[in-house]
C-alpha positions as CSV (number, residue, x, y, z in Angstrom):
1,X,31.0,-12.9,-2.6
2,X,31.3,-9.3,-4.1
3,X,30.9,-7.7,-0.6
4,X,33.5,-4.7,-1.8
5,X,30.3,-3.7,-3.3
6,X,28.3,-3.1,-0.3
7,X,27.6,0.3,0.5
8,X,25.9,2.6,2.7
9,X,23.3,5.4,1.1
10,X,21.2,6.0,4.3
11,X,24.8,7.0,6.2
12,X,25.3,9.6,4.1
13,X,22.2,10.9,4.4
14,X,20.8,11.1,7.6
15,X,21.9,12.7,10.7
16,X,23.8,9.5,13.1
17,X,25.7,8.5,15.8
18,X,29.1,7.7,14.7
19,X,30.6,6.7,18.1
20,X,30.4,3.2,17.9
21,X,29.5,3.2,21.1
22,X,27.4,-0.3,22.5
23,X,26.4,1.5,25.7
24,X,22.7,1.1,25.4
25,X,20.6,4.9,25.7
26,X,18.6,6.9,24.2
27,X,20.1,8.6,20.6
28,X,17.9,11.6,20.0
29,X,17.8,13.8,16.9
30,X,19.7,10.7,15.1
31,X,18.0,7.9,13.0
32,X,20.8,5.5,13.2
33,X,24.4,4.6,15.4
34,X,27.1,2.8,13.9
35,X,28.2,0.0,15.7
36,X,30.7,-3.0,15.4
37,X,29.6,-6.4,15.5
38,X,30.6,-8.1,18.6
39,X,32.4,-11.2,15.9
40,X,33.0,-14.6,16.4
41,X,36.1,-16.6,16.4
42,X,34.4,-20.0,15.4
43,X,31.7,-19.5,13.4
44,X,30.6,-23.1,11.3
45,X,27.8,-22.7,8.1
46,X,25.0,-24.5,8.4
47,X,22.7,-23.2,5.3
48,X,23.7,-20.4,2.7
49,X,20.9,-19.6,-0.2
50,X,23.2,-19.0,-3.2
51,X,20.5,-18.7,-5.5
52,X,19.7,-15.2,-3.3
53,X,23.3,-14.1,-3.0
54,X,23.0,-14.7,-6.9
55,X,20.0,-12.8,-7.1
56,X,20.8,-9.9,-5.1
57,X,24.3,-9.1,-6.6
58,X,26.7,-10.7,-3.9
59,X,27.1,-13.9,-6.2
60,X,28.8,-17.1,-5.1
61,X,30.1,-18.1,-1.5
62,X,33.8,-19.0,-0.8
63,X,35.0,-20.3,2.3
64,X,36.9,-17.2,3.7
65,X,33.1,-15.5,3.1
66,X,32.5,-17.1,6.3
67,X,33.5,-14.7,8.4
68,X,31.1,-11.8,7.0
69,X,28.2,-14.6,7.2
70,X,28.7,-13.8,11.3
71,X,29.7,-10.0,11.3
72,X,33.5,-11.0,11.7
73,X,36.8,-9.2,9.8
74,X,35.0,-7.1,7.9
75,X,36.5,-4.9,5.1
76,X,37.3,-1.5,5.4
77,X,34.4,-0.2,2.9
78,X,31.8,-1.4,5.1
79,X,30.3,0.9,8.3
80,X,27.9,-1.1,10.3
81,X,25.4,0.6,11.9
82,X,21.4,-0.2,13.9
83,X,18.4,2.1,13.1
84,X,16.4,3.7,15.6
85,X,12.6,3.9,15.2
86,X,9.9,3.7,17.9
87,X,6.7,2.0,18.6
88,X,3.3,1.0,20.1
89,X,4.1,-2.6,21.8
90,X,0.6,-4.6,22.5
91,X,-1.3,-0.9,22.2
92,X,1.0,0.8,24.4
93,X,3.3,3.5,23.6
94,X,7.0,2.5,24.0
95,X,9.1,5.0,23.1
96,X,12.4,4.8,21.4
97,X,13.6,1.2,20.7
98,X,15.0,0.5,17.9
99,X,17.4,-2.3,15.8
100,X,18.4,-4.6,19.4
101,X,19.7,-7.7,17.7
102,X,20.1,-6.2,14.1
103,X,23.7,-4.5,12.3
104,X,23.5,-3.5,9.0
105,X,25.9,-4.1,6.7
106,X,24.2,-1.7,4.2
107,X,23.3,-2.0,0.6
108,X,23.9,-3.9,-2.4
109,X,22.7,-3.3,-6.0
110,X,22.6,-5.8,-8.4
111,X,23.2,-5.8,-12.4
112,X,19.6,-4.7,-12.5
113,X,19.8,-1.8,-11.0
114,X,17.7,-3.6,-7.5
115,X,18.5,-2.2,-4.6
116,X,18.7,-5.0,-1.4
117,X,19.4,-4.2,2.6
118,X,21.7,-6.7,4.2
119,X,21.5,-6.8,8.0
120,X,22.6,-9.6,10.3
121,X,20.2,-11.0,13.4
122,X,22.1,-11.9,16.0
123,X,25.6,-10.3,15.6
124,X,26.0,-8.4,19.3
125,X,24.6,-5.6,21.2
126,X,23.9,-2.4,20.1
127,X,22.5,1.0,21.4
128,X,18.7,-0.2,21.1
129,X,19.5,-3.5,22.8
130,X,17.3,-2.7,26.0
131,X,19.6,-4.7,28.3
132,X,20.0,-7.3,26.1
133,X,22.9,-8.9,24.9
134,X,22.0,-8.6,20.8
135,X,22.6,-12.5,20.5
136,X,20.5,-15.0,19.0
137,X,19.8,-18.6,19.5
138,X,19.7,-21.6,16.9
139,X,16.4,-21.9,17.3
140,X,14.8,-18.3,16.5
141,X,17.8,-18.5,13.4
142,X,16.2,-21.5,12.2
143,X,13.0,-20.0,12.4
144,X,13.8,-17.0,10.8
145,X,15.9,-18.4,8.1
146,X,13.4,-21.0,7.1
147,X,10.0,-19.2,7.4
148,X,10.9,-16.1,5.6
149,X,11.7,-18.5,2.6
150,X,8.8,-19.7,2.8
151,X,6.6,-16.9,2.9
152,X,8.9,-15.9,-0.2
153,X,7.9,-18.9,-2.1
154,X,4.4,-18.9,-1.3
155,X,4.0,-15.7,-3.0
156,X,3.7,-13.5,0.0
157,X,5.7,-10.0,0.9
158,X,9.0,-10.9,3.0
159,X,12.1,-10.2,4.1
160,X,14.2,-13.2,2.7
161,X,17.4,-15.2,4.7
162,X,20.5,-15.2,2.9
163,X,22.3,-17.3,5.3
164,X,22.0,-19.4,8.8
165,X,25.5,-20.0,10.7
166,X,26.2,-21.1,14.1
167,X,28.5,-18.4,15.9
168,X,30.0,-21.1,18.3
169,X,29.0,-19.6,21.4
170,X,26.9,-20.4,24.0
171,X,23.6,-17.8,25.0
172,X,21.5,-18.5,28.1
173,X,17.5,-17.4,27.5
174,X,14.4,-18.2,29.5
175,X,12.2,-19.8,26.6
176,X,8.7,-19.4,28.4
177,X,10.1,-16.2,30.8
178,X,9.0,-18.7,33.9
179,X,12.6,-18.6,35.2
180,X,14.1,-21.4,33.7
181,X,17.0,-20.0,31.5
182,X,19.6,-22.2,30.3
183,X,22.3,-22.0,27.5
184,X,21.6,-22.9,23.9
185,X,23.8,-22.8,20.8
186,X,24.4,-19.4,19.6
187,X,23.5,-18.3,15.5
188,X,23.5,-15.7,13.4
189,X,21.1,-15.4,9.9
190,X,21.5,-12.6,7.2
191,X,18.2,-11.5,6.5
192,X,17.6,-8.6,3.2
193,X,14.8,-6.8,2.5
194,X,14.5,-3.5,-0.3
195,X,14.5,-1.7,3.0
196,X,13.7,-2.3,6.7
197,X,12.2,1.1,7.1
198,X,9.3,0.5,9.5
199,X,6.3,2.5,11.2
200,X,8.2,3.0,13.8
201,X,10.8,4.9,12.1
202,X,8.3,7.9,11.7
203,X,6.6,7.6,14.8
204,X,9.7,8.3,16.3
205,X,11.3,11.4,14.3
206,X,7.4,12.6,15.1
207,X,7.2,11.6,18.5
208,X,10.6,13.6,19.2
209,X,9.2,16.6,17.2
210,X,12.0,16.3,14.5
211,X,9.2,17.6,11.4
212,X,12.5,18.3,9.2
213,X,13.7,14.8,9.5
214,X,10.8,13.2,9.5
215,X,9.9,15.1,6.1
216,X,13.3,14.0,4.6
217,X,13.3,10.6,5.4
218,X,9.6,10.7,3.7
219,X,11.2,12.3,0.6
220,X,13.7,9.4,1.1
221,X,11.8,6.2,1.1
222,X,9.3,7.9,-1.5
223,X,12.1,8.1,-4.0
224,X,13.8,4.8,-3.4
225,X,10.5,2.7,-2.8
226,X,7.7,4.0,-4.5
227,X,8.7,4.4,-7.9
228,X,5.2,4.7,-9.0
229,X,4.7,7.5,-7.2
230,X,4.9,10.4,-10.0
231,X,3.2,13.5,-7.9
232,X,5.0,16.3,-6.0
233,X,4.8,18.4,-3.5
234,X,2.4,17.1,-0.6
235,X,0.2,15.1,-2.9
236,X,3.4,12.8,-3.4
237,X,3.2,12.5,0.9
238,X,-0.5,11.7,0.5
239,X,-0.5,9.2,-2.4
240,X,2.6,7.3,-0.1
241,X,0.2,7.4,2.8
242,X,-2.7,5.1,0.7
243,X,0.2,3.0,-0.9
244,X,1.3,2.0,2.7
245,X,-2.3,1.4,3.3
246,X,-3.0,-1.2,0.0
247,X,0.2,-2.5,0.7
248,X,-0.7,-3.5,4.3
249,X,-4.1,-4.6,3.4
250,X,-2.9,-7.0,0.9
251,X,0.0,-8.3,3.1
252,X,-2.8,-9.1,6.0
253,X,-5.1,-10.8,3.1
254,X,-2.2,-13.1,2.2
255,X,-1.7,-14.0,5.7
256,X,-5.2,-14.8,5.7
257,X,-5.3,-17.2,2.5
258,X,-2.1,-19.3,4.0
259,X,-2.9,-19.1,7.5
260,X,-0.3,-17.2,8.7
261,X,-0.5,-15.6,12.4
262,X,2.7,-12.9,13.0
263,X,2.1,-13.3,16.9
264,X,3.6,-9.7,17.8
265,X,2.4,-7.0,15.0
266,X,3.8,-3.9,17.1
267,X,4.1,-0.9,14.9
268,X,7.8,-1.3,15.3
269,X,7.1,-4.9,13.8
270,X,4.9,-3.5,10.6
271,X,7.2,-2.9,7.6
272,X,6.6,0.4,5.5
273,X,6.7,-1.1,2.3
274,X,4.1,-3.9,3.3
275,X,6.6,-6.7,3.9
276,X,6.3,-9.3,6.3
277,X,9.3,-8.5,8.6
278,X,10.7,-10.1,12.1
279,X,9.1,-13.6,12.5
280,X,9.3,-14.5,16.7
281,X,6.7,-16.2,17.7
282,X,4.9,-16.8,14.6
283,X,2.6,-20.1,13.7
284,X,1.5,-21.3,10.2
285,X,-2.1,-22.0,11.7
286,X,-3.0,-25.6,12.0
287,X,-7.0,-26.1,13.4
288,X,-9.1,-22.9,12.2
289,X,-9.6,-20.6,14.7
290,X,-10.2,-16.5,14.5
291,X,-8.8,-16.7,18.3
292,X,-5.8,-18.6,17.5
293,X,-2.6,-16.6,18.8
294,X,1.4,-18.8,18.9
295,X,2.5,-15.8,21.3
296,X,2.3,-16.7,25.1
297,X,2.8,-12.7,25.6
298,X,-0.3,-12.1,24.0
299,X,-2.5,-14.1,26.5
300,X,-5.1,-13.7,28.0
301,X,-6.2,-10.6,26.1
302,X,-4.9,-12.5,22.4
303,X,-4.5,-9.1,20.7
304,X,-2.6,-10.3,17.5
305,X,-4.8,-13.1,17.1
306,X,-5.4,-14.4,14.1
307,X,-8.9,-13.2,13.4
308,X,-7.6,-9.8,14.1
309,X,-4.7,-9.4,12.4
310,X,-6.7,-6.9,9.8
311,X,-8.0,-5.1,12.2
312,X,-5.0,-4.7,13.8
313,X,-3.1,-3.4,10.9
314,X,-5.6,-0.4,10.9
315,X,-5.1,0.6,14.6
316,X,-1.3,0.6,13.4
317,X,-2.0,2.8,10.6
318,X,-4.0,5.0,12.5
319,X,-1.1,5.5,14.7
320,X,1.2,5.7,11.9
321,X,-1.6,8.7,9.9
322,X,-1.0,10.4,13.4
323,X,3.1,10.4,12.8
324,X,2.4,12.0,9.2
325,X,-0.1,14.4,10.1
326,X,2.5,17.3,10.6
327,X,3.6,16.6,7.1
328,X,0.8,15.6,5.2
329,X,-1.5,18.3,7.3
330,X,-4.9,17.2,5.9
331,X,-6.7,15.2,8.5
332,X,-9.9,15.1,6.5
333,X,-7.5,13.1,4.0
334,X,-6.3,11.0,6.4
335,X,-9.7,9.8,8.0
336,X,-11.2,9.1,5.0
337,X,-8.1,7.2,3.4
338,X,-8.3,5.3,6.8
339,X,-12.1,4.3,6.9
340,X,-11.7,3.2,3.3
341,X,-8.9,0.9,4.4
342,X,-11.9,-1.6,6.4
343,X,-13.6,-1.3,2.5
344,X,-11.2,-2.5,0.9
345,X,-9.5,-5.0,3.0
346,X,-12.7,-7.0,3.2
347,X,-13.5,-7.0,-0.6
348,X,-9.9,-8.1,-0.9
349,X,-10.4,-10.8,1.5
350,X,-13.6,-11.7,0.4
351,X,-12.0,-12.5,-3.5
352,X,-9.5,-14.3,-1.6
353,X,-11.6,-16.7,-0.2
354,X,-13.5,-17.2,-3.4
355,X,-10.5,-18.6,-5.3
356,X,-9.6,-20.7,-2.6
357,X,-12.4,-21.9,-3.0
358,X,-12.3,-22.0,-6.9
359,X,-15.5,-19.6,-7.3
360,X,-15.7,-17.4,-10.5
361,X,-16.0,-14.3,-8.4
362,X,-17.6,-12.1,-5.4
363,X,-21.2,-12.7,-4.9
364,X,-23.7,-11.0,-2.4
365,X,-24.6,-14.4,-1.4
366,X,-20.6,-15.4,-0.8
367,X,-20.7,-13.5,2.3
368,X,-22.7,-15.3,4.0
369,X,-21.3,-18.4,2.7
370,X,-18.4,-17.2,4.0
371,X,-19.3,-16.7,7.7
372,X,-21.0,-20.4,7.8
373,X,-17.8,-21.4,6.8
374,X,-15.5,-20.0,9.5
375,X,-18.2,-21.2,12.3
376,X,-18.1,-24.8,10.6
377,X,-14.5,-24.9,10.3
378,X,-14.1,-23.6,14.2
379,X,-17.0,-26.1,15.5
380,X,-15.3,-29.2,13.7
381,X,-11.1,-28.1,14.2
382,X,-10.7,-28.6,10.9
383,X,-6.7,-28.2,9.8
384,X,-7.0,-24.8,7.4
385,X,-4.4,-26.2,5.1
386,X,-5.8,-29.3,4.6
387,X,-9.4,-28.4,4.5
388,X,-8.5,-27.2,1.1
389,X,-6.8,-30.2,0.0
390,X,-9.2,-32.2,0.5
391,X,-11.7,-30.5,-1.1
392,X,-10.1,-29.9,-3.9
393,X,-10.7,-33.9,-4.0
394,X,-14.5,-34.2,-3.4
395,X,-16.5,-36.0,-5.1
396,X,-20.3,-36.9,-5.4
397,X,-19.7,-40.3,-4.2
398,X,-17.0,-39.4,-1.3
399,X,-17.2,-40.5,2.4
400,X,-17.4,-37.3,4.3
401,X,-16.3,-39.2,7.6
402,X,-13.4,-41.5,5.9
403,X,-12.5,-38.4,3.7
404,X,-12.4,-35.5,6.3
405,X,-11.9,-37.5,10.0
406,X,-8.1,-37.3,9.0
407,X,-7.9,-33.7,9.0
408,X,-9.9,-33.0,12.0
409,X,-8.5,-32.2,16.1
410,X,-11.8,-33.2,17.2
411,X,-14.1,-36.6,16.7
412,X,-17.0,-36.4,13.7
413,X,-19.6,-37.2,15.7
414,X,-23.9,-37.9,14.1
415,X,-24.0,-34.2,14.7
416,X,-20.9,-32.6,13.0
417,X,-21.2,-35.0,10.1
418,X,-24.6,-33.5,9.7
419,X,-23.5,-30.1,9.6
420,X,-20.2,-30.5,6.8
421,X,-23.0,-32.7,4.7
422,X,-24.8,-29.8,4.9
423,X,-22.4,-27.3,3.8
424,X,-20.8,-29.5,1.1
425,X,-24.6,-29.3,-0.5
426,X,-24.2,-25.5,0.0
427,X,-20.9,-25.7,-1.5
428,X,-21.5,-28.0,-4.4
429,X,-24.7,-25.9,-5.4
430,X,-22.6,-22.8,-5.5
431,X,-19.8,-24.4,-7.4
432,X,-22.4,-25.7,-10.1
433,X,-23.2,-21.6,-10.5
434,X,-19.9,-21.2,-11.8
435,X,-19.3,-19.2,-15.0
436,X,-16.2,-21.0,-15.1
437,X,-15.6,-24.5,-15.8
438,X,-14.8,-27.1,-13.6
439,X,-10.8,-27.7,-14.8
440,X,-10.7,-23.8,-14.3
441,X,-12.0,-23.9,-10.9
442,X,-10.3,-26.5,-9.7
443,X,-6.5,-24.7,-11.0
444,X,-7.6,-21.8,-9.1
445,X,-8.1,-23.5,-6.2
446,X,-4.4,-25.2,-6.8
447,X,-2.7,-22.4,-7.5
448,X,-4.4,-20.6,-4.3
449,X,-4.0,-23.1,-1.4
450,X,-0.8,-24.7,-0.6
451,X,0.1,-28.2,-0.2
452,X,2.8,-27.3,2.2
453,X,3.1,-24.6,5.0
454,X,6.0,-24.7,7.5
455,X,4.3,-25.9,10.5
456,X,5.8,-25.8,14.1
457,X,6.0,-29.1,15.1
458,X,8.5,-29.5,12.1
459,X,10.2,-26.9,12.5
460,X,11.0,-27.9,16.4
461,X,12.3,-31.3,14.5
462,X,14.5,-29.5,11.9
463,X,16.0,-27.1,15.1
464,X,16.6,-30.4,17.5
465,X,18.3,-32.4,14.5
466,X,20.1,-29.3,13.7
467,X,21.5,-29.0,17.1
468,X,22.5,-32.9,16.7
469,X,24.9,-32.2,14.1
470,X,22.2,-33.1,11.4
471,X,20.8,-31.2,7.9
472,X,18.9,-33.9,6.1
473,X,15.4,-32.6,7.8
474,X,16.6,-28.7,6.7
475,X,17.5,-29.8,3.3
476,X,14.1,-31.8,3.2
477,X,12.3,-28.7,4.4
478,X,13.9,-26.3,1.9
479,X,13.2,-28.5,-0.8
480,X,9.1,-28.5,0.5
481,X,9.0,-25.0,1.0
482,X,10.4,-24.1,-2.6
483,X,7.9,-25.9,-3.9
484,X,4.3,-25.4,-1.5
485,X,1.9,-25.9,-4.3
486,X,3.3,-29.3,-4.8
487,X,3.3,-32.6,-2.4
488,X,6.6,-33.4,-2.4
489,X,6.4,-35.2,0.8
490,X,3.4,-36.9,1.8
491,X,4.2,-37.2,5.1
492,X,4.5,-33.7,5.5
493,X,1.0,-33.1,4.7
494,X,-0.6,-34.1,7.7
495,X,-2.4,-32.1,10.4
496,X,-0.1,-32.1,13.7
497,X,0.4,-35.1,15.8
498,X,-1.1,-34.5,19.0
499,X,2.1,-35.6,20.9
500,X,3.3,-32.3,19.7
501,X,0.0,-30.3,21.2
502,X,1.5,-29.2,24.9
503,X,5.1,-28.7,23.4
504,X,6.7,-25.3,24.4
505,X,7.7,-24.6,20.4
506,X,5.2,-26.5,18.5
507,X,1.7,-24.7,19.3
508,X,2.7,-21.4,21.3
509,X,6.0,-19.8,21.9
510,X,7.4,-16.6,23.6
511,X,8.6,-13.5,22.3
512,X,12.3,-14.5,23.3
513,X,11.5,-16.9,20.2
């Protein structure tokens, strides 16, 4: 791997703490500490995604790479250091936090001229920690490593995993927080991203009244990550301010379409360039439901549920319009761009839906359409994935209870059946409407809704085989999730097995996750 290559651009040009110093405290007037990763004598690989490494201008892995896979014996030309940023955790303001279980190695550019982060998850404590000890466990590494991939191959805005290795130590965690903890095996993943500038980044050079800094590292991430962005003075800070809007908008409509649910979208959580970024307790959603949240931390009050993840992202860009104000200084500008963001996200939406479900376009009437949909789907716990699948297999002659039981968490009862003949009519009627032609219809639909999302349950099979010195699940998964508008393997597209409902892992999880 050409890790010589690695350098560090934001180093040089940002005010930092250059202690190396783990103690954890507050770093004011600084965006970033450099740090040492706490390295590991024993690391072993369990996954490594060459065709990234490739890709991003690291190119192949040897065997004496291992050691930078974990943060250990690194060269002389690379400075580690964490970034400190701020946030609003579950609406509350929490002041400086920070990268806790994130070093970054720096940057890379490949023969392209594509600029790529590379940060490790996992690799020791750092000034942000917050009493923690910066580790990470196989199973939030898995998690990571696997999911991000996914979302990458379904089409969606990521961070991606460049490698998964156990650091051959032991870390104790309380799963569930109900003062349990017990030891599990230590891990480490590389994740990369363009950049893992956040919201919170800006809320905190605001928050600590730094307007200097906080214009800079505008002028900064413009220039690096908005390319498009041709204007000056502060029109440039205004057109970045709806860009980061869009973005976010269209992120949240992808994680509509697939059925994604983030579980903890903090600003400190909400990536500036409109990436998904730090996946805890997530959940590809199995039965549809608006109220569906995999984060135990979020209950009762289910604030990042999945029905509100758009609504969500506004609050967070409200709060991210109040960072920029000082800059941008327009707050007429910055209402407006922000009640146009509920505009646009449900037009966007609302044309997502309609080529999932292979229409030829928005329609007045679709909305409506729409809404008996989502009550139908809730009222019968249909699986979201498979809802699709199915009916991209309808026919006028097919079984509604044979053909649609199997994808069901509830029994089809007189009633039910009633109610999805009903809207298959509605549905068949509509499709028949079409400007488009059937074959066209139906490849919208295919090229829309996946045949396989990364579901819980095996994922919680993949970590314990893992753990038992196995890969052929991982390989198997990787394989599935390269590929997500195929079926691969039919066994995989099925809706959970309800032995897996009340497992800690495979419907809800904790933010230690």
């Amino acid at each position: 791997m050409n890790i010589e290559n690695i350098g560090q651009p934001f180093l040089k040009k940002f005010p930092g703490d250059f202690s190396n110093n783990p103690m954890q405290r507050n770093t004011p007037k600084v965006l970033f500490a450099t740090i040492k990763p706490a390295g590991f004598d024993h690391p072993q690989l369990i996954a490594f995604n060459e065709a990234l490494s490739k890709e991003i201008g690291l190119g192949t892995f040897e065997e004496k790479d291992l050691n930078f896979l974990v943060g250990s014996q690194l060269p002389d030309n690379i400075q580690t250091y964490a970034t400190a940023y701020a946030g609003h955790q579950f609406g509350n303001w929490a002041g400086q936090l920070g990268d806790g279980r994130a070093i970054l190695a720096g940057e890379i550019t490949n023969a392209a001229g594509k600029k790529t982060e590379i940060q490790w998850k996992g690799a020791g404590a750092t000034p942000y920690s917050r009493r923690a000890d910066g580790r990470a466990v196989l199973r939030s590494s898995v998690r990571e490593y696997l999911m991000s991939e996914a979302m990458y191959h379904l089409d969606i805005p990521t961070t991606r995993a460049l490698s998964l290795a156990f650091t051959g130590e032991d870390v104790i965690r309380d799963i569930m927080y109900n003062g349990n903890p017990q030891y599990e095996k230590g891990a480490v993943v590389i994740r990369t991203a363009e950049s893992f500038l956040r919201f919170g980044h800006f809320e905190l050079m605001f928050a600590q009244g730094e307007h200097k800094l906080l214009q800079d590292l505008l002028d900064f991430t413009i220039e690096n990550y908005f390319p498009e962005i041709v204007s000056s003075d502060h029109q440039k800070y205004k057109d970045f301010f709806e860009k980061v809007c869009t973005r976010t908008a269209d992120l949240m409509v992808e994680w509509f379409r697939v059925g994604f649910v983030h579980g903890v979208m903090n600003t400190d959580n909400m990536s500036i360039l409109g990436l998904t970024i730090d996946y805890g307790p997530y959940s590809m959603m199995d039965e549809y439901n608006l109220n569906f949240t995999p984060n135990t931390t979020d209950l009762p009050g289910r604030r990042y549920a999945f029905g509100k993840q758009g609504q969500i992202s506004h609050w967070n860009l409200w709060k991210l319009a109040n960072a920029l104000q000082p800059i941008i200084n327009d707050e007429k500008f910055l209402e407006n761009t922000l009640n146009n963001f509920g505009v646009y996200f449900w037009e966007a939406h609302d044309k997502m839906l309609c080529k999932k479900f292979g229409f030829d376009g928005l329609r007045k009437e679709d909305e409506d359409f729409f809404t008996n949909w989502q009550g139908l789907m809730q009222e019968l716990e249909f699986d979201h994935t498979l809802f699709f699948n199915q009916l991209e297999k309808i026919t006028p002659d097919t079984d509604l209870m044979e053909h649609f039981s199997p994808i069901a968490y509830t029994i089809l009862n007189e009633e039910r059946l009633g109610k999805l003949a009903d809207f298959i009519k509605q549905y068949q009627s509509r499709l028949h409407s079409n400007t488009i032609s059937k074959e066209e219809a139906l490849e919208l639909m295919k090229t829309t809704n996946p045949k396989f999302i990364l579901r819980n349950y095996l994922l919680y099979q993949c970590i314990e085989e893992i753990s038992n010195g196995k890969t052929e699940m991982l390989l198997k998964l990787t394989q599935a999730l390269e590929n997500p508008y195929q079926e691969l393997f039919p066994e995989f597209s099925v809706k959970r097995p309800s032995s897996y409902d009340d497992t800690a892992g495979c419907s809800t999880l904790s933010c230690s996750s």
